[in-house]
MARGU-610333 format. One line per 3 residues: their letters; for each residue x, y, z of N, C-alpha, C, O. Coordinates in pm, 1 decimal, always signed. Example, Ala and Ser with C-alpha at 12.3 -4.5 7.8 and 13.67 -1.06 7.14 Angstrom:
REM residues 2
AS) +1319.0,-569.0,+780.0,+1230.0,-450.0,+780.0,+1320.0,-330.0,+780.0,+1423.6,-331.9,+846.5; +1285.0,-225.0,+708.0,+1367.0,-106.0,+714.0,+1290.0,+3.0,+787.0,+1340.9,+113.8,+803.9 .
//
This chain:
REM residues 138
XXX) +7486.7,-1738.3,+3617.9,+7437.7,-1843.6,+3530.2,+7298.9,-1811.0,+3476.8,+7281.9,-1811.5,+3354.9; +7182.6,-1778.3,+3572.3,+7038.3,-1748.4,+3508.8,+7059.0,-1622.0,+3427.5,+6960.4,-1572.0,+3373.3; +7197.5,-1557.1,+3412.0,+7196.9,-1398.3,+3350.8,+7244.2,-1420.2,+3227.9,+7254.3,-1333.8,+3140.7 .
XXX) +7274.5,-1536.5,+3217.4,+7339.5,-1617.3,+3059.0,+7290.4,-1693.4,+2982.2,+7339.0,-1713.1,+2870.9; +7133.3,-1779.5,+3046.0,+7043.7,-1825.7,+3038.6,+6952.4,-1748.5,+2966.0,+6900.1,-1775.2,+2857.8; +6936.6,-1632.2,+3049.9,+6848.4,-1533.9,+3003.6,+6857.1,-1438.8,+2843.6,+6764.3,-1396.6,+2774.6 .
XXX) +7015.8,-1427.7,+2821.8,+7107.0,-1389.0,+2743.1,+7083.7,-1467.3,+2630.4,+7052.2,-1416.3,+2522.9; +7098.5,-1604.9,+2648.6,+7076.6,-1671.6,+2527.7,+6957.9,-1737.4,+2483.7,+6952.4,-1808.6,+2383.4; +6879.8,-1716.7,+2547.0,+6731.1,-1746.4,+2502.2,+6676.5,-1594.8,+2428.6,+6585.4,-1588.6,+2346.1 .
XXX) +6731.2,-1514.0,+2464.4,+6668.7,-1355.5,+2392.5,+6760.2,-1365.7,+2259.5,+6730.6,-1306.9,+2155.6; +6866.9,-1441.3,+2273.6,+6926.6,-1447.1,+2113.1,+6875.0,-1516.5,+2026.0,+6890.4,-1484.7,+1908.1; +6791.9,-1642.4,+2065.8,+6743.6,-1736.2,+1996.4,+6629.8,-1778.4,+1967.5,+6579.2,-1881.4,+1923.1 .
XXX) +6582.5,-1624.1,+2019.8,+6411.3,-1570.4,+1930.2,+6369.2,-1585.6,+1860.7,+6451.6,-1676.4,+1850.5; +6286.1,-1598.0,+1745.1,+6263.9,-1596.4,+1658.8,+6110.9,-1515.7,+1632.9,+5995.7,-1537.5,+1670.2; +6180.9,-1406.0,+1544.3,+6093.6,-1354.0,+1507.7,+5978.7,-1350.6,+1447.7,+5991.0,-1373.8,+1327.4 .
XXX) +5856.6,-1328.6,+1486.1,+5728.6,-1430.0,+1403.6,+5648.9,-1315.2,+1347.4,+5657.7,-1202.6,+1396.4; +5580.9,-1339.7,+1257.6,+5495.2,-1189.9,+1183.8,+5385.3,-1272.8,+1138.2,+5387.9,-1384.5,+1086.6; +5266.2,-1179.3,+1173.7,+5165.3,-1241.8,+1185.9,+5091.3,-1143.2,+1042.3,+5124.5,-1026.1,+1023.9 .
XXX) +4973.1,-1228.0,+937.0,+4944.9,-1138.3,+853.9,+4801.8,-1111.4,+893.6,+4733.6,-1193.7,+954.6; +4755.2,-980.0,+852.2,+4587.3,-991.8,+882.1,+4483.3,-1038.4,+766.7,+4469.7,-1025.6,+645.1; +4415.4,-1102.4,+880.5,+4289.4,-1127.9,+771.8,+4183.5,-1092.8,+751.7,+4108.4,-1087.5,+849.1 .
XXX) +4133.3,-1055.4,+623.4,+4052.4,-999.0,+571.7,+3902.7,-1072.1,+544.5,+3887.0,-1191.4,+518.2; +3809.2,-982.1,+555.9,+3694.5,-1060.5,+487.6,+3656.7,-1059.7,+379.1,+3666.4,-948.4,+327.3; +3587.4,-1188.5,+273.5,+3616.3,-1167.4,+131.9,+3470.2,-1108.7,+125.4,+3396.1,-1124.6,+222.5 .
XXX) +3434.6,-1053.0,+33.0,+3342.4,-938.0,-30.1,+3234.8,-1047.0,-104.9,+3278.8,-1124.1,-190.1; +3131.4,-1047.9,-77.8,+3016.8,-1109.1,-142.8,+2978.3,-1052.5,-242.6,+2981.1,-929.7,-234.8; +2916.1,-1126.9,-404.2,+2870.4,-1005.6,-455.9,+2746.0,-1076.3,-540.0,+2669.5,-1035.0,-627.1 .
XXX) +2763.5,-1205.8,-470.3,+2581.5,-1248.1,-468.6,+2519.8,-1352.6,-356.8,+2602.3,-1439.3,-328.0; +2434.5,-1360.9,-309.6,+2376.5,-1480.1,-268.1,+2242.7,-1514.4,-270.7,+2141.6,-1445.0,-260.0; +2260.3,-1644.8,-288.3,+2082.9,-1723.0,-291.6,+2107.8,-1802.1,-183.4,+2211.5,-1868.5,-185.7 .
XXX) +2022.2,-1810.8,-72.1,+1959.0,-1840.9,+18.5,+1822.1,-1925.7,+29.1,+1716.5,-1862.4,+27.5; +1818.6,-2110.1,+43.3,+1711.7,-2129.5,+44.7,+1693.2,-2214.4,+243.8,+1751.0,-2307.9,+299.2; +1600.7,-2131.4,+281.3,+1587.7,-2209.5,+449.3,+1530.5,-2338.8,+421.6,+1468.2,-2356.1,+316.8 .
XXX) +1548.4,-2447.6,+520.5,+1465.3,-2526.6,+555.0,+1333.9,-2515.9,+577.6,+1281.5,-2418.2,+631.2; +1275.9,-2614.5,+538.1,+1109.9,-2610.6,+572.0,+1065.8,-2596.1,+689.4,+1101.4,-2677.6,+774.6; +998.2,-2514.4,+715.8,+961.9,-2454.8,+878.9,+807.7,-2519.7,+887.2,+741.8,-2491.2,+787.2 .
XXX) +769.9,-2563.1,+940.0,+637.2,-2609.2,+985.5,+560.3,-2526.0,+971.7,+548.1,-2432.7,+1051.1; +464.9,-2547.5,+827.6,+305.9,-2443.1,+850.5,+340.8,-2346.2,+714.9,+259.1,-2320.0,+626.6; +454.5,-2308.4,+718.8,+489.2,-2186.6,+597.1,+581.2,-2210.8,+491.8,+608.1,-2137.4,+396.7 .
XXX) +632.6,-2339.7,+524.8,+717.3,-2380.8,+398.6,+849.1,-2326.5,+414.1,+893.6,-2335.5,+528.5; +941.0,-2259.3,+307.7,+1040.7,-2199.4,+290.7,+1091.2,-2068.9,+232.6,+1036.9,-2027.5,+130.3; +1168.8,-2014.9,+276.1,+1194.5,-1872.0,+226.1,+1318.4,-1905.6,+110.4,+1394.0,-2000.8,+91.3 .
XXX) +1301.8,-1810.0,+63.3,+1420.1,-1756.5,-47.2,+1475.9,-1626.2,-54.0,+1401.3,-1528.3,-52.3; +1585.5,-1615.7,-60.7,+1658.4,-1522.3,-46.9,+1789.3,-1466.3,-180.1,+1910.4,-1485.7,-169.1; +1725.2,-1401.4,-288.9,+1829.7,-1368.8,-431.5,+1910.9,-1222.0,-377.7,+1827.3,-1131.7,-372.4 .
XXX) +1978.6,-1198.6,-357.7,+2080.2,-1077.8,-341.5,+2217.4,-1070.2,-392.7,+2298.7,-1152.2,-349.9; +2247.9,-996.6,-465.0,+2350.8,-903.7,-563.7,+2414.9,-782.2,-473.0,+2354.0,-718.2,-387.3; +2529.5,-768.3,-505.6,+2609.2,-695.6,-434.3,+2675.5,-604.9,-606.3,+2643.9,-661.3,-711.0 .
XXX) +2730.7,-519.8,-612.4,+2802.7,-450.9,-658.1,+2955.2,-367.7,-581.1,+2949.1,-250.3,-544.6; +3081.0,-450.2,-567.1,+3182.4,-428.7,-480.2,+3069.6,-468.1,-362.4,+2991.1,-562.7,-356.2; +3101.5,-323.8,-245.8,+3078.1,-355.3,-131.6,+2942.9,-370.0,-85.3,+2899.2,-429.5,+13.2 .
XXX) +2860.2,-275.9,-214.1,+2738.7,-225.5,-132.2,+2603.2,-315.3,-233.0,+2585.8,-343.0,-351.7; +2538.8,-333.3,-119.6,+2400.3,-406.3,-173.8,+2346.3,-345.8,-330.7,+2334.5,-224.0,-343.7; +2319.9,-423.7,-428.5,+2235.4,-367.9,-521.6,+2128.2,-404.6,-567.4,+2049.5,-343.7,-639.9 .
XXX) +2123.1,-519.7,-519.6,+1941.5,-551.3,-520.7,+1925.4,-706.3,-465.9,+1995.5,-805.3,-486.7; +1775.4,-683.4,-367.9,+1743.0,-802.4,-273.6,+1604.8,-847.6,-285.4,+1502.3,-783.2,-263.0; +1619.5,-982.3,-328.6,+1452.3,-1025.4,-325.8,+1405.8,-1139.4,-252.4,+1439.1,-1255.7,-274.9 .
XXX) +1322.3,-1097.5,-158.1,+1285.7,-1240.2,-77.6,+1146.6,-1328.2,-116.0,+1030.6,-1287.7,-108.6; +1185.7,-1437.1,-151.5,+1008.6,-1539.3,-191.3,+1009.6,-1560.8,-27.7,+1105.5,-1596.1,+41.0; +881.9,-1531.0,+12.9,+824.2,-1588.0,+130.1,+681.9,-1624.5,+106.4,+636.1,-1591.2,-2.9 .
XXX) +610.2,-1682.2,+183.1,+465.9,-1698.0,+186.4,+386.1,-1696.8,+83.1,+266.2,-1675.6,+101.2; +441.4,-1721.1,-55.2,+395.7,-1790.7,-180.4,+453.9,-1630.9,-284.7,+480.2,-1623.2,-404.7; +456.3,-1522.6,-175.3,+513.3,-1411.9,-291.4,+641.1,-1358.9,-316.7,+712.8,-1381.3,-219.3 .
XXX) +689.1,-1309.8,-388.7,+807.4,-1206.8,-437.9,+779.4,-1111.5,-349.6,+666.1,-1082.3,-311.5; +893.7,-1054.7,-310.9,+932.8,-882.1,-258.1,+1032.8,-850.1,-300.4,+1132.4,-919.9,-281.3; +1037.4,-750.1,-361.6,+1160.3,-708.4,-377.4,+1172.1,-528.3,-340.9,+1114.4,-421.3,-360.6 .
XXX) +1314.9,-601.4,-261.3,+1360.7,-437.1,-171.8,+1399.3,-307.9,-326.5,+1466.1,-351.7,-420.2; +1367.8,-215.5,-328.8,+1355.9,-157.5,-407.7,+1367.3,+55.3,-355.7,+1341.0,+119.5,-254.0; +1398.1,+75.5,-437.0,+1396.1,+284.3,-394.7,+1467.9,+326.5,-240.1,+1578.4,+283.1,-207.7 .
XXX) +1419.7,+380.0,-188.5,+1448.5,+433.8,-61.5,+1521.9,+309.6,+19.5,+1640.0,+320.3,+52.3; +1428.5,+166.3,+55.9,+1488.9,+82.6,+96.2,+1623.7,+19.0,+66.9,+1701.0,-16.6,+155.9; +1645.4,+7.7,-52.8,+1745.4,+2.8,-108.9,+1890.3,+30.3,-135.5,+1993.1,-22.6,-177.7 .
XXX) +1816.6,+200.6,-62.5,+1917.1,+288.4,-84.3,+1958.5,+292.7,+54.2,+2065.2,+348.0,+80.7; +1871.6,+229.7,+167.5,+1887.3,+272.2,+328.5,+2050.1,+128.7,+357.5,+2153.1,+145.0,+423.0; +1997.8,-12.6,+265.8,+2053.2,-104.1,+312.5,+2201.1,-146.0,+241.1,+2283.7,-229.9,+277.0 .
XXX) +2200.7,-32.9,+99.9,+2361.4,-58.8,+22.5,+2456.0,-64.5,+105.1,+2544.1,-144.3,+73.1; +2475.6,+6.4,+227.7,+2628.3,+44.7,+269.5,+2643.4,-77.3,+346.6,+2755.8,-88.6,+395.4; +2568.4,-165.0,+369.8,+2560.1,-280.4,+420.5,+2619.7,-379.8,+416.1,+2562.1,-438.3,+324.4 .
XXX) +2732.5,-473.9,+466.1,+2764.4,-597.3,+385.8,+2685.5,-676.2,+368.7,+2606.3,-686.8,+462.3; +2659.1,-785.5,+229.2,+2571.6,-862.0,+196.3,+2629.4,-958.3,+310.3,+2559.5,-986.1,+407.8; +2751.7,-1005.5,+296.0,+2792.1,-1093.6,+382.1,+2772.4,-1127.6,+579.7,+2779.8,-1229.2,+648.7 .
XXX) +2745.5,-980.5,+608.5,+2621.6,-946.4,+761.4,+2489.8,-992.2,+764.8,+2425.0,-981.2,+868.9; +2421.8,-1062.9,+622.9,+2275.7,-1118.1,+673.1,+2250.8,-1250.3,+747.6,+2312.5,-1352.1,+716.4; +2186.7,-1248.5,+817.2,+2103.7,-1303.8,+916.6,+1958.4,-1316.8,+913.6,+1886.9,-1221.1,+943.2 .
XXX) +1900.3,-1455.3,+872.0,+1764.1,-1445.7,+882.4,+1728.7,-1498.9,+976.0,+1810.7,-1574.3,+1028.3; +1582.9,-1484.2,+1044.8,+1513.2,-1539.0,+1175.7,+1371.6,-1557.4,+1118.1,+1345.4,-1532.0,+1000.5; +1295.4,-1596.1,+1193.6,+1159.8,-1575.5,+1176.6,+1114.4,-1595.7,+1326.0,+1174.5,-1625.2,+1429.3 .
XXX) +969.1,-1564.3,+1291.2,+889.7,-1591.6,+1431.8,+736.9,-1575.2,+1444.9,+719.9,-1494.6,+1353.4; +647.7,-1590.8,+1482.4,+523.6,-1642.2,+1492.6,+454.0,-1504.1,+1454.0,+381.6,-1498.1,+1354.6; +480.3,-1379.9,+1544.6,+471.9,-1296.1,+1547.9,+293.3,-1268.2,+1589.7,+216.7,-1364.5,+1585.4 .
XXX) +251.7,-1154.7,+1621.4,+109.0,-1097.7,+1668.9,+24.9,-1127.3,+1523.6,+73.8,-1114.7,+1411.3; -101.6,-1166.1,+1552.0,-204.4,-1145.8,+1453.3,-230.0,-982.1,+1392.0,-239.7,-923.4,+1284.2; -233.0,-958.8,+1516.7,-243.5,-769.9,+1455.6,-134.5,-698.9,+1363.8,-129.6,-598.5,+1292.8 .
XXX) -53.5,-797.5,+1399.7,+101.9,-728.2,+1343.5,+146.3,-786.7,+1218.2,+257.1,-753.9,+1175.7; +66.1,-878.3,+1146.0,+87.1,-951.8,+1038.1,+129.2,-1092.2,+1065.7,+177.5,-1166.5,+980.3; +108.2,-1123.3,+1188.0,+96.4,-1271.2,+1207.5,+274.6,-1295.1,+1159.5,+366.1,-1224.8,+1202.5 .
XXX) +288.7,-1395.9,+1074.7,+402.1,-1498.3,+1085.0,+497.6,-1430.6,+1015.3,+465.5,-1385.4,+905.4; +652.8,-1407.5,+1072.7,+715.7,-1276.2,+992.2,+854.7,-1338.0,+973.2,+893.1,-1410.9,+1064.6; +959.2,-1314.6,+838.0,+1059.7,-1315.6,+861.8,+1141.3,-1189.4,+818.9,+1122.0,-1108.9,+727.8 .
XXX) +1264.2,-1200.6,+939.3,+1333.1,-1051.1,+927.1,+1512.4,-1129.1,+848.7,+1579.0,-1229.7,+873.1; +1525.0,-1014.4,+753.4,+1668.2,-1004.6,+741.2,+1713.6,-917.9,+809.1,+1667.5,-805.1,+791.5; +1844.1,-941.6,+934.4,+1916.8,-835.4,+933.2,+2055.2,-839.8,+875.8,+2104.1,-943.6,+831.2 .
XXX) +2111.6,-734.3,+877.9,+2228.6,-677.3,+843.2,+2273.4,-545.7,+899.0,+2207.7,-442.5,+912.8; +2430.7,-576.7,+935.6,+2514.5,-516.5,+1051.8,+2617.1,-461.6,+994.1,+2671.1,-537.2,+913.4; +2678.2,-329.7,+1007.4,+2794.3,-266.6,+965.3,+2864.5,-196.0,+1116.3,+2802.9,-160.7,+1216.9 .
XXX) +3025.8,-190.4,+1087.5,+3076.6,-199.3,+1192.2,+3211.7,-23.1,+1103.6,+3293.6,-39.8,+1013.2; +3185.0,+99.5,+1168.0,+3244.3,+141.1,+1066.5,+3309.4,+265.4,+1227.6,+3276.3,+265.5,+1346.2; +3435.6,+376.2,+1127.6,+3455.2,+452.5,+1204.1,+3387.0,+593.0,+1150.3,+3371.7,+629.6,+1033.8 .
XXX) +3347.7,+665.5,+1283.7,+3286.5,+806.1,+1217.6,+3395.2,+902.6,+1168.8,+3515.8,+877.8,+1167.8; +3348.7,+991.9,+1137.1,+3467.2,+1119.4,+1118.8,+3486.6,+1181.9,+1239.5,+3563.4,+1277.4,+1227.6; +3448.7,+1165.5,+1344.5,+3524.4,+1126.1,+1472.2,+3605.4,+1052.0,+1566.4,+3626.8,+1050.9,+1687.6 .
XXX) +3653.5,+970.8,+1429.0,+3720.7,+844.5,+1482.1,+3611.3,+755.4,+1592.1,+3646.8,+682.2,+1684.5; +3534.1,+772.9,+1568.7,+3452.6,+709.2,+1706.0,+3417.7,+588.8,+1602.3,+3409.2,+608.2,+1481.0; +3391.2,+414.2,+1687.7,+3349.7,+334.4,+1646.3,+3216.0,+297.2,+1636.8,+3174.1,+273.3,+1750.1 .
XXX) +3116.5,+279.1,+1537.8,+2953.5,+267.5,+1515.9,+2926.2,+168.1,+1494.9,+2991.1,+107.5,+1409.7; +2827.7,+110.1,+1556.2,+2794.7,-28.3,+1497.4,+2641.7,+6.0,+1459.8,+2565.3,+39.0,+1550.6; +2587.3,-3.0,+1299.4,+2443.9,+4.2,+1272.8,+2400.0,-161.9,+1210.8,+2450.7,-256.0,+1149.9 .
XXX) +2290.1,-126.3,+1264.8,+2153.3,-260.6,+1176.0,+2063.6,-225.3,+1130.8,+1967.5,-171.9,+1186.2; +2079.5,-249.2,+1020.3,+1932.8,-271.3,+922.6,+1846.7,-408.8,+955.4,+1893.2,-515.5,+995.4; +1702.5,-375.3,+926.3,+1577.6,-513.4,+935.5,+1528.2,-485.9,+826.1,+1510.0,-370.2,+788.4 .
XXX) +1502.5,-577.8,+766.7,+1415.9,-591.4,+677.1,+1302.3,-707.2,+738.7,+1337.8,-811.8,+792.9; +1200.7,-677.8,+724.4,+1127.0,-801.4,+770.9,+994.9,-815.4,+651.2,+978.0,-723.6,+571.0; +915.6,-925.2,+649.6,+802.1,-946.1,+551.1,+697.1,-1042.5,+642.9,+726.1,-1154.6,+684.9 .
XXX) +575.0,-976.0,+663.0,+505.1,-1050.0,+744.9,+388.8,-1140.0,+654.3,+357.6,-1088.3,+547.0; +338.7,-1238.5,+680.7,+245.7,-1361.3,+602.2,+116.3,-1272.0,+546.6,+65.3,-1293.7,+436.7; +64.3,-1154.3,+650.7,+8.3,-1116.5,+636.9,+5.9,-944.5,+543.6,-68.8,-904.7,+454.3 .
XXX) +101.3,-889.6,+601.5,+130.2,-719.8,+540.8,+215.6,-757.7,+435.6,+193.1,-680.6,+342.3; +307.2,-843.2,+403.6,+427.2,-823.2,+315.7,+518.5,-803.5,+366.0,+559.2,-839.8,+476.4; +585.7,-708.8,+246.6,+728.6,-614.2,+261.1,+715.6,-512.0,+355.0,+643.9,-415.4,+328.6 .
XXX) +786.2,-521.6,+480.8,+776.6,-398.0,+562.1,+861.3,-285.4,+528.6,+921.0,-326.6,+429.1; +896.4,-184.6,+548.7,+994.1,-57.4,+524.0,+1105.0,-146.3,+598.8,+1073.1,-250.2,+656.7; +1253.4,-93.5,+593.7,+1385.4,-66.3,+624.2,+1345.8,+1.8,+796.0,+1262.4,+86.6,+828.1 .
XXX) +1436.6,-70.3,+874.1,+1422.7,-2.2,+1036.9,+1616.0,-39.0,+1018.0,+1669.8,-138.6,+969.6; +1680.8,+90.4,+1080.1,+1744.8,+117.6,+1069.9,+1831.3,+145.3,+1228.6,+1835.9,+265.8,+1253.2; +1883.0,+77.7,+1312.1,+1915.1,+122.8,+1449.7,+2086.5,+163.6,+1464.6,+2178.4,+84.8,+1442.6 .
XXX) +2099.2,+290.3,+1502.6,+2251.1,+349.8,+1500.2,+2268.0,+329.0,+1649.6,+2184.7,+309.6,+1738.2; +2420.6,+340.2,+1651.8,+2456.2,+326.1,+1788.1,+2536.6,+550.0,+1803.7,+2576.7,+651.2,+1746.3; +2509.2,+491.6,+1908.8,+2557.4,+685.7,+1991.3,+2652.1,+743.9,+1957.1,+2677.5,+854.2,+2005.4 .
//
């Protein structure tokens, strides 16, 4: 009896297919934060072209920056859709009050091996626009 049971429940399967999902492709965003106590608000204009970044400008601390040349070129392979902003008080020596964009790519090498990199962008109250810091995994 449980061998007929078993029999007819494997007949009356039903086959299920599952589809994958994809992430949709950004190919602009404006970004305005909430008012933070003391510094007001950031802004954030970024353009994508397909996948890869083509130009990023942040209003912070009453000025324009805009990521531009080398930087630019460090953060394209990037998804726009991986940013993440923070801020934080940060050292007097270090430019005092700072906010960082990051952005994260998740890719395979030509070793089939899996990489996960981040880009920072950060802009401090005091220095500005900092360079592109760039951290690869092994």
């Amino acid at each position: 009896m449980k061998f007929l049971f078993l029999l007819l429940s494997f007949l009356f399967v039903v086959k299920v297919s599952a589809s994958e999902e994809e992430f949709a492709i950004w190919s602009s965003a404006e970004i305005t934060t909430a008012e933070i106590s003391g510094i007001g608000k950031f802004r954030i204009f970024a353009k994508a072209d397909g996948a890869r970044i083509a130009s990023l400008t942040i209003l912070a601390f009453g000025n324009t920056h805009t990521v531009a040349g080398e930087d630019l070129k460090k953060i394209s392979a990037f998804p726009l859709s991986s940013m993440r902003i923070t801020h934080e008080a940060g050292y007097e020596a270090l430019g005092g009050y700072t906010v960082h964009l990051t952005f994260r790519r998740s890719y395979y090498d030509s070793d089939k091996k899996l990489r996960d990199d981040t880009a920072v962008i950060s802009v401090s109250q005091k220095k500005g626009l900092m360079g592109v810091d760039i951290q690869k995994t092994k």
